[in-house]
C-alpha positions as CSV (number, residue, x, y, z in Angstrom):
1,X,58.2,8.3,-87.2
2,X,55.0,10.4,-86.8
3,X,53.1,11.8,-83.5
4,X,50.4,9.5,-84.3
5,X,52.4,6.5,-85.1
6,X,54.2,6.0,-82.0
7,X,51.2,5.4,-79.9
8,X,49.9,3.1,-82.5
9,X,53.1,1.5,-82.1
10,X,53.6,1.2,-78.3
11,X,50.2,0.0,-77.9
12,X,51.1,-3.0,-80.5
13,X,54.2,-3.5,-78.5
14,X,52.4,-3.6,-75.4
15,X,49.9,-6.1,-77.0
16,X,52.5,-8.4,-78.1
17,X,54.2,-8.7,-74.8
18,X,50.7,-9.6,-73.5
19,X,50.3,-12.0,-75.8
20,X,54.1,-13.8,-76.8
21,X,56.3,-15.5,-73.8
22,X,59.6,-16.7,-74.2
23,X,58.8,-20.6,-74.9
24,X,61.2,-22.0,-72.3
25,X,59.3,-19.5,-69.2
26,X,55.7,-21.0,-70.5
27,X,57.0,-24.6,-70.1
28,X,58.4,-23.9,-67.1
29,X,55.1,-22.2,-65.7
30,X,53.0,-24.9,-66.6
31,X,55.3,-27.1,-65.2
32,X,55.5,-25.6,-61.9
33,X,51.2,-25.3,-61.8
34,X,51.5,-29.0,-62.4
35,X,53.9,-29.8,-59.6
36,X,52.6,-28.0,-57.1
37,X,48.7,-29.1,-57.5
38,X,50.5,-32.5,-57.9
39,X,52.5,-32.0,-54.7
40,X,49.1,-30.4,-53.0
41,X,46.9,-33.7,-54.4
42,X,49.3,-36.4,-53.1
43,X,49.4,-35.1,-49.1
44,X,45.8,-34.5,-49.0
45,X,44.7,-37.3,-51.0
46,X,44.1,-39.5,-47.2
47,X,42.7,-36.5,-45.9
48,X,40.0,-36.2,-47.4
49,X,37.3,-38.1,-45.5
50,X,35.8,-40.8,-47.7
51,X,32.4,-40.6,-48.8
52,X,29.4,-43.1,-50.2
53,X,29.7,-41.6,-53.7
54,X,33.3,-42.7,-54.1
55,X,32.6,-46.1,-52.8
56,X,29.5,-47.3,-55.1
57,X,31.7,-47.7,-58.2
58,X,34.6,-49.9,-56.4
59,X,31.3,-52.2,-55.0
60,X,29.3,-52.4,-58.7
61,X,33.2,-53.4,-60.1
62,X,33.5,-56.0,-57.4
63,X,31.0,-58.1,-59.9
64,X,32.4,-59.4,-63.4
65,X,33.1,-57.0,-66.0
66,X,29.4,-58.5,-67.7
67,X,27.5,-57.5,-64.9
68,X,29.3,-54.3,-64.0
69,X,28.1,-53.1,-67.3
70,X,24.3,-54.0,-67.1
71,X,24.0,-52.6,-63.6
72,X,25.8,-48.9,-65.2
73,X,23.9,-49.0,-68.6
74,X,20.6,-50.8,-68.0
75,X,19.8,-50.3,-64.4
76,X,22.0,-47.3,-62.5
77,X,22.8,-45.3,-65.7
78,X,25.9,-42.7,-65.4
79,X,30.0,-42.6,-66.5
80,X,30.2,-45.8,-67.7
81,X,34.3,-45.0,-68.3
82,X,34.2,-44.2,-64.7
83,X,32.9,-47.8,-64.2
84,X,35.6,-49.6,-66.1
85,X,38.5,-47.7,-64.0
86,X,37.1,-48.4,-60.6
87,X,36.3,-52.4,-61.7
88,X,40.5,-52.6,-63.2
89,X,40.9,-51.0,-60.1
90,X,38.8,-53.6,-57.6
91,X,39.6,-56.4,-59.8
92,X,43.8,-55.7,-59.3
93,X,42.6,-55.5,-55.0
94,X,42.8,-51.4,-55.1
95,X,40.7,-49.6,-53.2
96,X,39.7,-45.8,-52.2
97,X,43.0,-44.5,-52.4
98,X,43.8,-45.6,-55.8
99,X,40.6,-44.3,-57.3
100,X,41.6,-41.0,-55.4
101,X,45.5,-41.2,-56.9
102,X,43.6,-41.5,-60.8
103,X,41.5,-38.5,-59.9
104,X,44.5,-36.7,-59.2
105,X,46.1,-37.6,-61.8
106,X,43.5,-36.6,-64.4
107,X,42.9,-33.5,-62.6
108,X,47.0,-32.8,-62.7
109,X,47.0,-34.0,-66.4
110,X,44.6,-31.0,-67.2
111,X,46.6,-28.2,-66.6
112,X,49.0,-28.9,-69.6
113,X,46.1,-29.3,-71.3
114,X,44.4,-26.1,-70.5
115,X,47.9,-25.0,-71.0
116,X,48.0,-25.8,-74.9
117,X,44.1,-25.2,-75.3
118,X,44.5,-21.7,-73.9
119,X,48.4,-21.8,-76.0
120,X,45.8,-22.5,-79.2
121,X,43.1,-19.9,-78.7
122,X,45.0,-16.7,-77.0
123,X,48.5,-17.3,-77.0
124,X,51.4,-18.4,-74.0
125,X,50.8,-15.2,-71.9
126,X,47.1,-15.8,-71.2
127,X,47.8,-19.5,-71.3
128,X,49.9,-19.6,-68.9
129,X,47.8,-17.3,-66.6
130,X,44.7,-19.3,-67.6
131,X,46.5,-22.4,-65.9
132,X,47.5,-20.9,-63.2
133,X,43.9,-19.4,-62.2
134,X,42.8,-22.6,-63.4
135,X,45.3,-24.5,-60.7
136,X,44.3,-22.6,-57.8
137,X,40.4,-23.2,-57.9
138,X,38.6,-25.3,-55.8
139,X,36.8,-26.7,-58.4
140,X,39.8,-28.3,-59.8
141,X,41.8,-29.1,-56.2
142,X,38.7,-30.5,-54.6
143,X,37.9,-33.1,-58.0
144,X,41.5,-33.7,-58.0
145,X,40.7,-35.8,-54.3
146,X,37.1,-36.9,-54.7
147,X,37.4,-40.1,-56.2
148,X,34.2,-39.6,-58.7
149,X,35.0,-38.7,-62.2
150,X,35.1,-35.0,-62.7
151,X,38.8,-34.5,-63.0
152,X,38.6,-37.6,-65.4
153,X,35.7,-35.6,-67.9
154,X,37.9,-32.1,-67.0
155,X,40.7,-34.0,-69.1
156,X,38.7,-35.9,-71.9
157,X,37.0,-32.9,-72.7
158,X,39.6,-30.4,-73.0
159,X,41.4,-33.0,-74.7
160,X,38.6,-33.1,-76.9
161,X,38.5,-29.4,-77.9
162,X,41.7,-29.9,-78.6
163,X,41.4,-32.8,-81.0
164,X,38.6,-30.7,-82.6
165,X,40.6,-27.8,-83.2
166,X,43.2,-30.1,-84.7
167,X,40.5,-31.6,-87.0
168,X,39.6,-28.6,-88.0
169,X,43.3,-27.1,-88.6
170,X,44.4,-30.3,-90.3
171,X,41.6,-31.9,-91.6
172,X,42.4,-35.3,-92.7
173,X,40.8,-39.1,-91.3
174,X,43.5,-39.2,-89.3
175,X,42.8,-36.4,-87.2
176,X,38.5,-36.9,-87.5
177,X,39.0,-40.2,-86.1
178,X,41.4,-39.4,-83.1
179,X,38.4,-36.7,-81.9
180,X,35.4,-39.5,-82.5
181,X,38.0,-41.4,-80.0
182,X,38.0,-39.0,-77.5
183,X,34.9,-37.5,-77.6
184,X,33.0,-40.7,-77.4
185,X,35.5,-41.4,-74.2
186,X,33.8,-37.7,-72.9
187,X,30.8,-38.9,-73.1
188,X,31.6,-42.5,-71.4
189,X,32.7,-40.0,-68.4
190,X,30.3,-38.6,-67.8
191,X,26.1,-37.9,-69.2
192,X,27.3,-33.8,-69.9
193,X,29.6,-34.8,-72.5
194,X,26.6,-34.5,-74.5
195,X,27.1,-30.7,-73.6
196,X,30.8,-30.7,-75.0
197,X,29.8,-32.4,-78.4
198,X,26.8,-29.7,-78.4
199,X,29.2,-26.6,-78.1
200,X,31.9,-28.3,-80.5
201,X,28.8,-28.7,-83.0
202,X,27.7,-25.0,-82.7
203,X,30.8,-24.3,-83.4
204,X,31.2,-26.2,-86.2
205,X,28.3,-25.2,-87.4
206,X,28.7,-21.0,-86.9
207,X,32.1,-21.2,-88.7
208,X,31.1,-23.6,-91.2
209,X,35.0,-24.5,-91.6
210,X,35.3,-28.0,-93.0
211,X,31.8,-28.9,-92.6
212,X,31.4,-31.5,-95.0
213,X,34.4,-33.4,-93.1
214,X,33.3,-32.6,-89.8
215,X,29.6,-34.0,-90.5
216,X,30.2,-37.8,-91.2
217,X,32.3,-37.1,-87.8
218,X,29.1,-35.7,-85.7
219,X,27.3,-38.4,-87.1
220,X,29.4,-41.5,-86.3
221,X,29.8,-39.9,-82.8
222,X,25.9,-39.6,-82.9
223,X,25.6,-43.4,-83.6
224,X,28.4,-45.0,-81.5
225,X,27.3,-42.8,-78.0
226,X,23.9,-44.8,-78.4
227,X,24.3,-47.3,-75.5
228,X,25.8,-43.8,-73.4
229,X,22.5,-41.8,-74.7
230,X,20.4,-44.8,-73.5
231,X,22.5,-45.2,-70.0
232,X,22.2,-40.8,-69.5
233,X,18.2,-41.7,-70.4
234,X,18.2,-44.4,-67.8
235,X,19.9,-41.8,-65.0
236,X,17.3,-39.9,-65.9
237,X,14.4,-41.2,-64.9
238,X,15.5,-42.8,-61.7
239,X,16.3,-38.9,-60.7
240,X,13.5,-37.3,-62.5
241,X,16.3,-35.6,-64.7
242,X,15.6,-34.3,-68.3
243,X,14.8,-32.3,-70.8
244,X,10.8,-31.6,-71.4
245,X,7.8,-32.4,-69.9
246,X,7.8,-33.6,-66.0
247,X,9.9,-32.3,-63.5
248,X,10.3,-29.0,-61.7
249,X,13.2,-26.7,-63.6
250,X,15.4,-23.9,-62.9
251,X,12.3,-22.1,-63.7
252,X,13.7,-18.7,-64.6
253,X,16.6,-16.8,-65.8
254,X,17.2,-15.4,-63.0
255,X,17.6,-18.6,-61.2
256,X,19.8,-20.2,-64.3
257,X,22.0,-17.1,-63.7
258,X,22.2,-17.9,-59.9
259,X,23.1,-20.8,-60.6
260,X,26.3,-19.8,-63.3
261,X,26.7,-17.4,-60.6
262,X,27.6,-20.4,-57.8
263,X,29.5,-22.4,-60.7
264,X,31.6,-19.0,-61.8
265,X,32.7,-18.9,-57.7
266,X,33.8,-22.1,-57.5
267,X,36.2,-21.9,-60.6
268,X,37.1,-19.0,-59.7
269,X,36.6,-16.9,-56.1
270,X,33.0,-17.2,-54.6
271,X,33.3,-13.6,-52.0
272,X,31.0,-11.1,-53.8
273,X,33.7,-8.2,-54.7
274,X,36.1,-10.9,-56.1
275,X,33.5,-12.6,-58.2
276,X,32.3,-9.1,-59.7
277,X,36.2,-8.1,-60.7
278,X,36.8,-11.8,-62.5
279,X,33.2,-11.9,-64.5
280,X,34.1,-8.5,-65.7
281,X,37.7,-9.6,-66.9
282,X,36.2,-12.6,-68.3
283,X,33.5,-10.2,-70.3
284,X,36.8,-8.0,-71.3
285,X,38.6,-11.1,-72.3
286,X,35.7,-12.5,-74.5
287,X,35.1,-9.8,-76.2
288,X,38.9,-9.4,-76.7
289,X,39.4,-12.4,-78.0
290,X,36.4,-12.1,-80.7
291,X,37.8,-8.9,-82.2
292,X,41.7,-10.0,-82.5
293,X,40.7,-13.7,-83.4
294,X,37.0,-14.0,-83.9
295,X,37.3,-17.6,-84.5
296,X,39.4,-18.4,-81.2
297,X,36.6,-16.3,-79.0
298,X,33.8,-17.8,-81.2
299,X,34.6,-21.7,-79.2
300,X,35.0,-20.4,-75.8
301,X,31.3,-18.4,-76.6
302,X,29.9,-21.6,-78.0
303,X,31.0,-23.5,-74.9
304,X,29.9,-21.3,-72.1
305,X,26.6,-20.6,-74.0
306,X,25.6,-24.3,-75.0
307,X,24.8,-25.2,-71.2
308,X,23.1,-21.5,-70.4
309,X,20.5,-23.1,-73.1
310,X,20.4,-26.2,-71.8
311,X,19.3,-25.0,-68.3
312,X,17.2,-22.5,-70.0
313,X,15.2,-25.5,-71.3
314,X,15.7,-28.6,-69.1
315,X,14.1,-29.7,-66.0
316,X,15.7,-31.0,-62.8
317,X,14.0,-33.0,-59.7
318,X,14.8,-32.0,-56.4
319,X,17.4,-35.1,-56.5
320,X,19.5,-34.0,-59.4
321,X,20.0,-30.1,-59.0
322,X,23.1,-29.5,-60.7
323,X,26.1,-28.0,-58.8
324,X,28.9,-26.3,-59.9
325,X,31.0,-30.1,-60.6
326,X,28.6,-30.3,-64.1
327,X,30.3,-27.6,-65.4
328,X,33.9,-28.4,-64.5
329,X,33.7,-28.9,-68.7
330,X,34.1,-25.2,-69.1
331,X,36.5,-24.2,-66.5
332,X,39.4,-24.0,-69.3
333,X,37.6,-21.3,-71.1
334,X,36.5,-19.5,-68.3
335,X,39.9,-19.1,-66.8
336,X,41.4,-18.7,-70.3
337,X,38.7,-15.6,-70.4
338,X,39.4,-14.3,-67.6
339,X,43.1,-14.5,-68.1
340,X,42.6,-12.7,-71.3
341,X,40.7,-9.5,-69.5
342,X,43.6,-9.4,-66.7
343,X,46.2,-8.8,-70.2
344,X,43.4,-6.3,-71.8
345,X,43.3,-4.4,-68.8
346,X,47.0,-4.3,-68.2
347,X,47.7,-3.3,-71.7
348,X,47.7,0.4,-70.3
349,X,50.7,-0.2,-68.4
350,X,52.4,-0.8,-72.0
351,X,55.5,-2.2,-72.0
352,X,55.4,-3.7,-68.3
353,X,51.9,-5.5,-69.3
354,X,53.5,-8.8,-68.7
355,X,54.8,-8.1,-65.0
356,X,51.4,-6.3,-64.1
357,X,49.3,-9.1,-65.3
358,X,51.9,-11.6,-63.4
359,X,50.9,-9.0,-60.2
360,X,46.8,-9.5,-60.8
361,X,47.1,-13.4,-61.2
362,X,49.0,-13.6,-58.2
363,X,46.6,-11.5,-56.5
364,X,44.0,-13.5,-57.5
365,X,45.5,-16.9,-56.5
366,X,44.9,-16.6,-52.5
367,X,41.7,-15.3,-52.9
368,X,40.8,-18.4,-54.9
369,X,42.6,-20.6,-51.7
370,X,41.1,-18.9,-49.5
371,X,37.1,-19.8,-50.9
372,X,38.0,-22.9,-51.4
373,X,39.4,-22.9,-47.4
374,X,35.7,-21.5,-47.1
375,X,33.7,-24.1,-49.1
376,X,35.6,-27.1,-48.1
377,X,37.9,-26.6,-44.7
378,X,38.1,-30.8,-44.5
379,X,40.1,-30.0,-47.9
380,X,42.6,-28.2,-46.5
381,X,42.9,-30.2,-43.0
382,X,43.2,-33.8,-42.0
383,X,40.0,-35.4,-40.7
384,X,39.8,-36.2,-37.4
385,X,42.3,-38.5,-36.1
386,X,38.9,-39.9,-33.5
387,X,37.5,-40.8,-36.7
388,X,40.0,-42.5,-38.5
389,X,40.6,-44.8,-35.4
390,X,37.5,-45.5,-35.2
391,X,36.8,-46.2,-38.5
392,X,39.5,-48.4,-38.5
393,X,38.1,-50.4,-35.3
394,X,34.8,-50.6,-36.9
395,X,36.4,-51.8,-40.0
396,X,38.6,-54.4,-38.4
397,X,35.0,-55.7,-36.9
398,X,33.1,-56.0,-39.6
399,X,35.5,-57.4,-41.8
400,X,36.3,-60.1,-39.0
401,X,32.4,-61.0,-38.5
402,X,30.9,-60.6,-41.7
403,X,29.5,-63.0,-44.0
404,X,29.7,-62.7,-48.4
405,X,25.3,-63.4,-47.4
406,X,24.9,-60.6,-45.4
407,X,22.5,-57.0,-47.0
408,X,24.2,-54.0,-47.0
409,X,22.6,-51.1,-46.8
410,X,23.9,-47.9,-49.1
411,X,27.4,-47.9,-50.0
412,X,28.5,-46.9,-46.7
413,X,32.7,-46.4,-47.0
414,X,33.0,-48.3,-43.6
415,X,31.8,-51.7,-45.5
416,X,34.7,-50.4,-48.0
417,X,37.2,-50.7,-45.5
418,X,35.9,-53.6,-44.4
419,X,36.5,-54.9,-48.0
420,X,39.8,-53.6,-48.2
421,X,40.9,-55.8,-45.1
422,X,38.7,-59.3,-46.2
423,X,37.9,-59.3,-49.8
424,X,35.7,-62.8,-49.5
425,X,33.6,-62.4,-46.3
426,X,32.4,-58.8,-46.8
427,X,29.1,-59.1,-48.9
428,X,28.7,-58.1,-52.7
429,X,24.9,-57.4,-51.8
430,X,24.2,-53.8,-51.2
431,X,21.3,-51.8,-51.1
432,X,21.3,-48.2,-52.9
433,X,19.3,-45.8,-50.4
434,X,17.9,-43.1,-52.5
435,X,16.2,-45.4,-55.4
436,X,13.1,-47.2,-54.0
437,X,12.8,-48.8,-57.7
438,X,16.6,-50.1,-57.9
439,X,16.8,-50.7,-53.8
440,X,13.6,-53.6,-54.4
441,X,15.2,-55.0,-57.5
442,X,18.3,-55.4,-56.2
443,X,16.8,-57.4,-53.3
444,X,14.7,-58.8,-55.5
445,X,17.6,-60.6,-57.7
446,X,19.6,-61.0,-54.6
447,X,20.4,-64.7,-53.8
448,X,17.4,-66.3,-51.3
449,X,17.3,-66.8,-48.6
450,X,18.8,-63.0,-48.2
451,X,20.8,-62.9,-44.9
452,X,21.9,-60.9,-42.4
453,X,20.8,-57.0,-42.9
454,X,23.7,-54.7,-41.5
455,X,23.4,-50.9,-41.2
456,X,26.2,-48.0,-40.5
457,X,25.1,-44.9,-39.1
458,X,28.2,-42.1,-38.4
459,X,27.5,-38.9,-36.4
460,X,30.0,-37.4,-37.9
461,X,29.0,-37.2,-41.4
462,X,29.0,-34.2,-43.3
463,X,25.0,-34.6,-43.9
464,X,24.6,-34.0,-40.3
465,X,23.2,-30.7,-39.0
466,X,25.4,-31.3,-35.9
467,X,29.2,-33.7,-36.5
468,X,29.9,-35.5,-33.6
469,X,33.0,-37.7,-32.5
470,X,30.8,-40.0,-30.8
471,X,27.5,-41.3,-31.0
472,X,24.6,-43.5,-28.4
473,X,24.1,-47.4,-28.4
474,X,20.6,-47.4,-29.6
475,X,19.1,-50.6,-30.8
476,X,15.9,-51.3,-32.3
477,X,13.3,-53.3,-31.1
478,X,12.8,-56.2,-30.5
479,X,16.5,-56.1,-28.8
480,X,17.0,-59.9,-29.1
481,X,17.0,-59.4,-32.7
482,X,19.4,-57.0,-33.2
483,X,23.0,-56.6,-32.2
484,X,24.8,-53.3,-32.1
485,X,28.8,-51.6,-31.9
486,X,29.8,-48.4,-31.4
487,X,33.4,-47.0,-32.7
488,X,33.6,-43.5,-32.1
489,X,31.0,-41.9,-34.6
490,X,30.0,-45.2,-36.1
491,X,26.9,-47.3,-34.9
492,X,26.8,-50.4,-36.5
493,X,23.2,-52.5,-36.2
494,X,22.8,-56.0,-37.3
495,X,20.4,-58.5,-37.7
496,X,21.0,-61.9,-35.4
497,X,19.5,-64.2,-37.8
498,X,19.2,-63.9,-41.8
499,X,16.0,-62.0,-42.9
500,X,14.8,-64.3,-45.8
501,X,12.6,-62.5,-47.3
502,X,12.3,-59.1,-48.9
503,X,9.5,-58.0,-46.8
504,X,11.2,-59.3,-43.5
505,X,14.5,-57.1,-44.8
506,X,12.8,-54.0,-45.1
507,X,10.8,-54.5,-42.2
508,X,13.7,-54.9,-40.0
509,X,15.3,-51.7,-42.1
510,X,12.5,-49.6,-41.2
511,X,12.6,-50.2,-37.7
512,X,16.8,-49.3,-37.9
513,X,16.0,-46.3,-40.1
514,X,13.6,-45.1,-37.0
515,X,16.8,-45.1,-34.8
516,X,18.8,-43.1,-37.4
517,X,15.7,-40.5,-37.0
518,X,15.5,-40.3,-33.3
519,X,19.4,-40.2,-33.1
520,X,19.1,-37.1,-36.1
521,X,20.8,-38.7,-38.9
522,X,21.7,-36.6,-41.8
523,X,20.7,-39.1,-44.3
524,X,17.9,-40.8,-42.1
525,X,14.6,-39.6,-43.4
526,X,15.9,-40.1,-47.1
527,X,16.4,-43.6,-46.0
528,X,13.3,-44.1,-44.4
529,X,11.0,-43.0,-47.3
530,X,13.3,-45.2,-49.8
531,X,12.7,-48.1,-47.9
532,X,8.9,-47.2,-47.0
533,X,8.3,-46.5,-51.2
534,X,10.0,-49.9,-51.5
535,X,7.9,-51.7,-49.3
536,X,4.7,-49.9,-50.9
537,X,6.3,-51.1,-54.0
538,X,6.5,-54.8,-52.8
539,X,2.7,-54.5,-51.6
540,X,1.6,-53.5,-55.0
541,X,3.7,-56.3,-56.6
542,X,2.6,-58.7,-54.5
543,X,-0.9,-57.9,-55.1
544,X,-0.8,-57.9,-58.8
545,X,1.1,-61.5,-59.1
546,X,-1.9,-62.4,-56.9
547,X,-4.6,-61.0,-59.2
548,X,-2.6,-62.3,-61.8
């Protein structure tokens, strides 16, 4: 052997070994990622403290699976798919905790299939580290809990790149039709599996590898998604969300970049120095990938760039920023590039590449912990046992007093507890807080004479400047028509008497939302201008069936 062909041949060594792992240590890797985020998942799945956003979907699949439906695609918009679990789940007497037991499972589901997505693209070495990155992020461990359906569109649409590379590998109608399936179910998750089909169709369309196959494909995709494309449209305008004219817009690339910047963190480690070491690896493990198997790095380009263009060009109200949970889509391919730096870089160590790239992953793993520690202590911990006592009083109350006629205001988790005690006295009637429009029609088609309005305020809420354990007996005036309980952090206020009428409703609403405002509720002044839009709303209605 020549001088010059034993480098040649050590460094092919070395990039083997970064690349192959022994078959039965990559199953058993991925299997122990999956156990432990599993394990982690299933302790802190009560500890979590529940919130309004994991309620509103177990309330809207309270109704019949007709109306559930028309409220998601014609009036709310959103994850219709989302919509179907949490009405199964409501209509087999679940509740919070079995919505949060699906989102762990989805999210647990994904590693093995970042596992054989990363297996596909760059081998079992960076697979295996991609998981494992990809295991330890918050953005995965804190959607594994949150009972919204993130984890769920994390597992459709890996699932999906998978099918497509299948497609593509196979060809076939077989293997078209089982991608239509899923992708289509991406989208039902959630509005950015437009994003996913986007990226898969750049793809498609840069590599131009069964294109006439993959066309018909697109297209019936295209055509089925049209109630999802109308439902996405209808979320759009009741958050002044879209693409085009109207709106204000991450105005600039520099805040676009920000913005990746606070999504990269997240997936990843959000502390400055850490950040800075895994975007380089990622940009070492890109370009890696596109010079040993351009093809392979050409799909994880097309998905991180597709949304970098989309924020380039669409426009966001203040409602609807997006946060780093929109992009939860590319998280496989971010870790998988990132993974595939850490073996590029620990190449030079040549025949031990495997055991220093082992070193930097673990390295990286309590860094990742410990932002997500940062981000989201209440993650990590056990709420408050103050508040789960209370919350338990107040439900115990409220499911004992209620009545299936009394108004709800926002989707308050207390009223689901109080559900999850008393399926048939707790009311079905509840008004969203942050949609003037959709908060008049729904008391608008609520059942007449409307009764009872019933309010929750809770001092310990995460929207608060200031969380308390307790909070004042306030009450509204006049007193005699209001009654009030405190539990802890929760105030309860409730109307004596029905209210009747719309206008009565968010009269009395008003004057509870005040109290919310002088006691410094989080969520108070957005619930005050909802209901005093509504009421100018009702004015103007009023008005014009006069005139009319």
């Amino acid at each position: 052997m020549t001088e010059t062909a034993l480098p040649v041949r050590v460094a092919s060594e070395a990039r083997e070994a970064g690349r192959e792992l022994d078959r039965r240590l990559f199953v058993a890797g991925v299997a122990a990622c999956t156990l432990a985020v599993w394990a982690f998942l299933l302790v802190q799945l009560s500890g979590w403290p529940p919130h309004e956003d994991e309620t509103l979907p177990l309330f809207v699949g309270r109704r019949s699976l007709g109306d559930m439906f028309d409220i998601v695609l014609r009036h709310r918009g959103g994850a219709p798919l989302h919509f179907l679990l949490a009405w199964v789940v409501a209509h087999l007497g679940g509740g919070l905790m079995t919505m949060r037991f699906l989102s762990a499972l989805f999210a647990t589901a994904s590693l093995p299939a970042i596992a054989l997505l990363g297996n596909r693209l760059a081998g079992r070495a960076p697979a295996l580290a991609a998981t494992a990155l990809t295991a330890g992020s918050w953005l995965l461990l804190f959607h594994g809990i949150y009972a919204r359906m993130y984890s769920l569109f994390l597992f459709l649409s890996t699932v999906s790149y998978l099918a497509l590379l299948r497609a593509l590998g196979r060809g076939g109608w077989r293997a078209w039709g089982g991608w239509v399936v899923i992708t289509l179910l991406s989208i039902a998750a959630h509005p950015y599996g437009a994003l996913v089909l986007c990226s898969q169709g750049l793809y498609v369309l840069l590599t131009r590898k069964r294109l006439r196959a993959a066309t018909p494909a697109f297209a019936a995709v295209l055509m089925l998604a049209v109630p999802l494309w109308r439902s996405s449209l209808v979320l759009a305008s009741r958050f002044d969300v879209g693409v085009g004219g109207g709106g204000g817009k991450l105005r600039t690339p520099h805040e676009v970049f920000d913005y990746l910047w606070r999504v990269a963190g997240d997936a990843s480690s959000g502390y400055t120095a850490i950040l800075v070491v895994v975007l380089v690896l990622a940009g070492i493990g890109a370009l890696q990938l596109l010079w040993e198997a351009p093809r392979h790095g050409l799909l994880l380009i097309c998905a991180a760039i597709t949304p970098i263009l989309f924020f380039l060009v669409g426009r966001f109200g203040g409602n609807s920023a997006p946060e780093s949970r929109h992009l939860i889509f590319v998280l496989p391919f971010f870790a998988l590039a990132a993974a595939a730096g850490i073996f590029a870089v620990s190449r030079a160590a040549g025949p031990r590449t495997g055991w220093v790239a082992a070193l930097l992953v673990v390295g990286l793993l309590p860094t990742e912990v410990a932002w997500g520690w940062h981000k989201t202590p209440a993650l990590f911990k056990r709420e408050n046992h103050v508040r789960v006592v209370a919350r338990g009083h107040a439900a115990d109350w409220l499911a004992s007093t209620s009545r299936p006629s009394d108004v709800l205001f926002a989707y308050e988790p207390l009223y689901l507890a109080a559900w999850e005690r008393s399926h048939s006295s707790v009311s079905r009637t509840v008004v969203p807080r942050a949609d003037a429009r959709l908060a008049l029609e729904t008391l608008t088609e609520a059942r007449k004479p409307l009764g009872r309005g019933v309010w929750v305020f809770d001092a310990g809420d995460n929207n608060n400047y200031v969380k308390r354990t307790h909070i004042e007996l306030r009450m509204p005036f006049p007193r005699s028509e209001f009654e009030a309980r405190v539990y802890g952090p929760y105030l309860i206020i409730r109307t004596r008497k029905p209210t009747v009428t719309v206008a009565r409703y968010l009269d009395d609403a008003r004057k509870v939302e005040l109290i919310g405002k002088s006691l410094a509720m989080g969520d108070a002044d957005i619930n005050y201008a909802t209901i005093r839009r509504a009421q100018a709303r009702l004015v103007v209605r009023s008005r014009s069936s006069v005139s009319s």
